[in-house]
C-alpha positions, -999 to +999 in steps of 0.1 A: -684-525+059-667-504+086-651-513+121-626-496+142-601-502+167-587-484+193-554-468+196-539-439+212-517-404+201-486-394+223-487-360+230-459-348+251-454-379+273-489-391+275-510-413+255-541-400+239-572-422+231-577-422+197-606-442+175-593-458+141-623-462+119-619-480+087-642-486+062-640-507+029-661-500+005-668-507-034-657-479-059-622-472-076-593-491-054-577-463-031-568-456+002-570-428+021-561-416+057-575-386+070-576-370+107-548-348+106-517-374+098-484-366+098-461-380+067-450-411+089-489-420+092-498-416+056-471-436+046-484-463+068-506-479+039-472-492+016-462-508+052-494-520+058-502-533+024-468-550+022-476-569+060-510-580+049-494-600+025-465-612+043-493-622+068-511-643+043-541-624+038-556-607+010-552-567-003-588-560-004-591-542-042-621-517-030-626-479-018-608-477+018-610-452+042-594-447+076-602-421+101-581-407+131-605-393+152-606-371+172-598-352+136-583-321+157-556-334+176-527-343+152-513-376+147-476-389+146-455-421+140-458-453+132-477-466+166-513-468+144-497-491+117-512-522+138-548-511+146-554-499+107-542-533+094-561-550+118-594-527+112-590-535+070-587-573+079-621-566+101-634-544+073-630-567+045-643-597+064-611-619+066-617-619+100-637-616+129-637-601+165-640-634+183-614-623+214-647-604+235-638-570+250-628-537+232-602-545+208-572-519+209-535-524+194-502-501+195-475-512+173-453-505+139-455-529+112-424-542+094-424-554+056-425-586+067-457-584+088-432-581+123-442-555+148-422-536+161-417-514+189-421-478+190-414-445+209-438-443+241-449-481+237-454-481+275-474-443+281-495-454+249-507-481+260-517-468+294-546-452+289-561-482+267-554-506+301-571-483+325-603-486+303-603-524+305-594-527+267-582-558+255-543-543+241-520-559+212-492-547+224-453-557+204-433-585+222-406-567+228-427-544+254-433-577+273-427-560+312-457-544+324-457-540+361-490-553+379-504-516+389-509-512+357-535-535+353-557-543+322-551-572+298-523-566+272-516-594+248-478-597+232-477-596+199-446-606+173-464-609+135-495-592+121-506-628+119-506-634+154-525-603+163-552-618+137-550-648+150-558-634+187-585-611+177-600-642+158-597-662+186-572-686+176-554-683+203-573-690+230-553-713+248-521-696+239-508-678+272-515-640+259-511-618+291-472-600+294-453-607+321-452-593+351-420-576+355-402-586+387-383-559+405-347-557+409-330-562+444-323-527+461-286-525+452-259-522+487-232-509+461-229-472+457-206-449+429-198-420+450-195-426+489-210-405+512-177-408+542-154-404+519-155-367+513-135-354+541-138-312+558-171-306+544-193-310+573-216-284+569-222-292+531-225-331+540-254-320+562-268-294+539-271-324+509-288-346+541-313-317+544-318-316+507-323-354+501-351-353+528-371-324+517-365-323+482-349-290+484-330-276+454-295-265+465-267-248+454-229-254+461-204-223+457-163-226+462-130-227+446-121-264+425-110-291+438-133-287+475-160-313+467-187-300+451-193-322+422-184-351+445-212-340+471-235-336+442-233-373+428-234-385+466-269-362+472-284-387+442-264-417+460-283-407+496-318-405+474-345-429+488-356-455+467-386-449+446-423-460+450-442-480+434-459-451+417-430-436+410-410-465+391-443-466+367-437-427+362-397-433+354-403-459+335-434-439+313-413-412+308-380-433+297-406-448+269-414-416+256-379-409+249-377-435+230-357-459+255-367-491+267-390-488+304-364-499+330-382-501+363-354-495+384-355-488+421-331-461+420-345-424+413-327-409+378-297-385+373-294-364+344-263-343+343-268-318+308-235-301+297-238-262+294-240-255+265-277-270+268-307-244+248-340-236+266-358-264+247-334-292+258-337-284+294-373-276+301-390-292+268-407-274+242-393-276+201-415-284+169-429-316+184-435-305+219-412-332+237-397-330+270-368-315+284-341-331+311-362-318+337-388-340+328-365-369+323-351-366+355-384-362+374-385-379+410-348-377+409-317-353+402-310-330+382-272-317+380-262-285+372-226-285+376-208-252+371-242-233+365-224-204+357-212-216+322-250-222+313-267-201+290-283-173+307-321-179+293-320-214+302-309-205+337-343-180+337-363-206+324-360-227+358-384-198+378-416-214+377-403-253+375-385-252+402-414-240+425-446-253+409-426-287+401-438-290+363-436-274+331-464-256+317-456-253+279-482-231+250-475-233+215-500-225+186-529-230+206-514-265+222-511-264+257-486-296+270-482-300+311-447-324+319-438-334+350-407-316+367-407-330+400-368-333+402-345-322+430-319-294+413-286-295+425-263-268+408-227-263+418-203-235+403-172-211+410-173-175+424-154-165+394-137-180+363-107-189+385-123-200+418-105-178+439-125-149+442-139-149+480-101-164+490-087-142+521-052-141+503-071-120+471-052-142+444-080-137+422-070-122+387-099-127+367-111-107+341-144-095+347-158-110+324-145-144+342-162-133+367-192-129+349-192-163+345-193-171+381-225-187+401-223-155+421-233-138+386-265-160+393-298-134+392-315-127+424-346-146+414-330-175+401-306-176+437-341-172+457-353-206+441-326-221+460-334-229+496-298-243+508-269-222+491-236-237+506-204-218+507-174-241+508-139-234+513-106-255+515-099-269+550-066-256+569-057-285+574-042-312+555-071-341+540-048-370+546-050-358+586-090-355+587-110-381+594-135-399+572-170-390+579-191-408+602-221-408+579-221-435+551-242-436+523-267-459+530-272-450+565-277-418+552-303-428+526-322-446+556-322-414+573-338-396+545-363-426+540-373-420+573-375-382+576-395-383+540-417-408+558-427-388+591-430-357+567-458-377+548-478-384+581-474-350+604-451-322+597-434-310+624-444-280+643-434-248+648-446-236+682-415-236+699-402-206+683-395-175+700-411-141+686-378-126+678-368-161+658-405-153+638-393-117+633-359-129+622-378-148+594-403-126+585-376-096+578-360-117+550-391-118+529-417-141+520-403-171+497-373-168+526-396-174+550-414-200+538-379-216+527-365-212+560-396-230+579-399-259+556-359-268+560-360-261+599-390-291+597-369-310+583-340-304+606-363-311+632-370-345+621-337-356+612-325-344+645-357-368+661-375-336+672-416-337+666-414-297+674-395-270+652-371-244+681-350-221+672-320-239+668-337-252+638-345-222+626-308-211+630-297-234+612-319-232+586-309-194+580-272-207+580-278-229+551-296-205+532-266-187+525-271-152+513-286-131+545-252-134+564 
């Protein structure tokens, strides 16, 4: 006799639908899995063997075979452990499919018969919700939140997933809780006022939370620029819906437990970070801290200590917002749709744009510097801040007017009216269009989309050349 039940492969950080067929038949006792498994999967049938009878069921002494289909796409993990065991329990006739609907389960099984959790629990069992299936899902992923939909059914044993697909547990509550959100936190890490004679910067990282510009910060230490960087994640609006479920999806598929928090991510790699590690790629095709900081920040601080290759590999990402990734025929697209916010010194020392010269770097310090930054890697940057040290003492400047959470209102709003109507751009004068149009194309179309934003944030519904001034200010290298 042969059933199947169905599960689902995680390639990069999606699930996969995936058909287990298993089929018990008389002969020699054997089992065998076939469909391209990796060792974790053909190891499954000691674990499985060893639940069964923890479970209190039977072994069956027969012929077993168990299919992964589709047979070309490769299989990995322990995540099929629970839908073989429960298609040899089906197989073998010690139970039955009483539950109604398309049975489909996601799980690891433990000695013991306990399920456990496993590496992309939550983007696994995605794709078997959104096709209505009926999903045994392990306990421990007990949050689902209601867009998902579908029915999932929490599961702690291999005897209580038997029990629900024989319909034992009817009138045992089965569904997994809803999760409830957290409160939008008032408290912030890094605020906003408190960085004192950086004007121009605190409105540049403004500009940048609104748009979702990338955006560099240059000057000598101690000015602010790490500071402003943790504050541009602080000013971040809260995240949708949609995007908590896509946080939350990825997070799995690293291997941590879905956190739907309201707050975007920060990821904050240290230089010495490879190619692989910051855009994805490696043996197993997993994602890189682009990905894992997508909808949120990404910080780069002192980008000029990073490897120069993994600096390169930013081109594309950082304008087409994913990652497009071809190994041996596999082709794996990850989301990258992360605001990049790199700071760094002019030279090893810091000092080397300082009227009073003091810089005695080497030059290969100055090598080292973000003004060492290739020209196509500086052009993905549409808002490249120069920052100096005031003249005048910090203790005599004021605090800034702007706090944190005003500010993230601000950019709530500005994102908002972006979403419904651009802003326009008839006002400009022809010699403001010719200004733009001499500084090249990706300029241009930098320049236009931060002067709409301007526009906005300044309450303006039509883009003039002030805007567009400004706009050219912040981008840094033409003047």
């Amino acid at each position: 006799m042969s059933t199947s039940v169905a599960s689902t492969a995680l390639v990069g950080i999606e699930g996969v639908p995936v058909e287990v067929e298993v089929d018990v038949a008389p002969g020699i006792p054997a089992t065998r899995i076939v469909g391209l498994p990796d060792t974790a999967v053909g190891e499954a049938r000691e674990r499985i063997r060893s639940a069964i009878r923890a479970a209190g069921y039977t072994w069956p002494a027969r012929r077993i075979t168990i299919n992964l289909a589709p047979a070309d796409l490769r299989k990995s993990g322990g995540s099929f452990d629970l839908a073989i065991a429960l298609g040899i329990l089906l197989a073998s006739g010690q139970i039955r499919h009483r539950c109604g609907g398309t049975l489909a389960a996601v799980g690891e099984l433990a000695l013991d018969g306990r399920v456990r959790t496993v590496p992309g629990a939550l983007p696994l069992a995605l794709p078997l919700l959104s096709l209505g299936h009926r999903v045994l899902l392990p306990a421990s992923v007990a949050m689902l939140p209601a867009a998902f939909g579908g029915e999932a059914i929490p599961i702690e044993t291999l005897a209580d997933a038997a029990a629900a697909v024989d319909g034992a547990r009817r009138n045992a509550p089965g569904l997994l809780a809803r999760v409830a959100l957290p409160p939008a936190s008032v408290t912030v890490s890094c605020e906003l006022a408190a960085i004192r004679g950086q004007p121009i910067a605190t409105r540049a990282i403004l500009i940048a939370a609104c748009g979702r510009f990338p955006i560099l910060l240059e000057g000598p230490p101690g000015v602010g620029k790490s500071m402003l960087a943790r504050a541009l994640h602080e000013i971040l609006p809260n995240l949708a819906s949609g995007e908590q479920s896509e946080v939350a999806a990825i997070a799995s598929a690293g291997g941590h437990a879905p956190e739907y928090s309201l707050r975007p991510p920060l990821r904050a790699p240290h230089h010495d970070i490879t190619v692989a590690g910051l855009i994805g790629g490696g043996p197993r095709m997993t994602p890189g801290e682009l990905t894992w900081a997508h909808r949120g920040l990404l910080l780069l601080d002192e980008i000029g200590e990073f490897r120069r290759d993994a600096l390169e590999a930013l081109r594309e990402p950082l304008e087409r917002g994913s990652v497009d990734l071809v190994r041996a025929g596999r082709s794996v697209r990850f989301p990258a749709d992360t605001i990049v916010a790199a700071t760094g010194n002019p030279c090893g020392c810091g000092e080397l744009e300082q009227p009073s010269g003091t810089c005695r770097c080497l030059p290969a310090a100055r090598r080292r510097g973000s003004l060492s930054l290739s020209a196509p890697i500086r052009d993905r940057f549409p808002l490249r801040v120069r920052l100096a040290r005031p003249s005048t003492p910090l203790a005599a400047l004021p605090r800034g007017e702007l706090t944190t959470l005003t500010a993230r209102e601000r950019a709530t709003s500005v994102r908002a009216a972006l979403a419904r109507q651009p802003a326009r751009s008839d006002a400009m004068t022809r010699a403001t269009r010719r200004t733009i149009e001499g500084l090249g194309v990706r300029a241009w179309s930098q320049i236009e989309q931060v002067a709409r934003v301007v526009a906005l944030l300044d309450g303006r519904d039509v883009v003039g050349d002030a805007d567009v001034a400004e706009a050219i200010h912040l981008h840094g290298d033409h003047w």
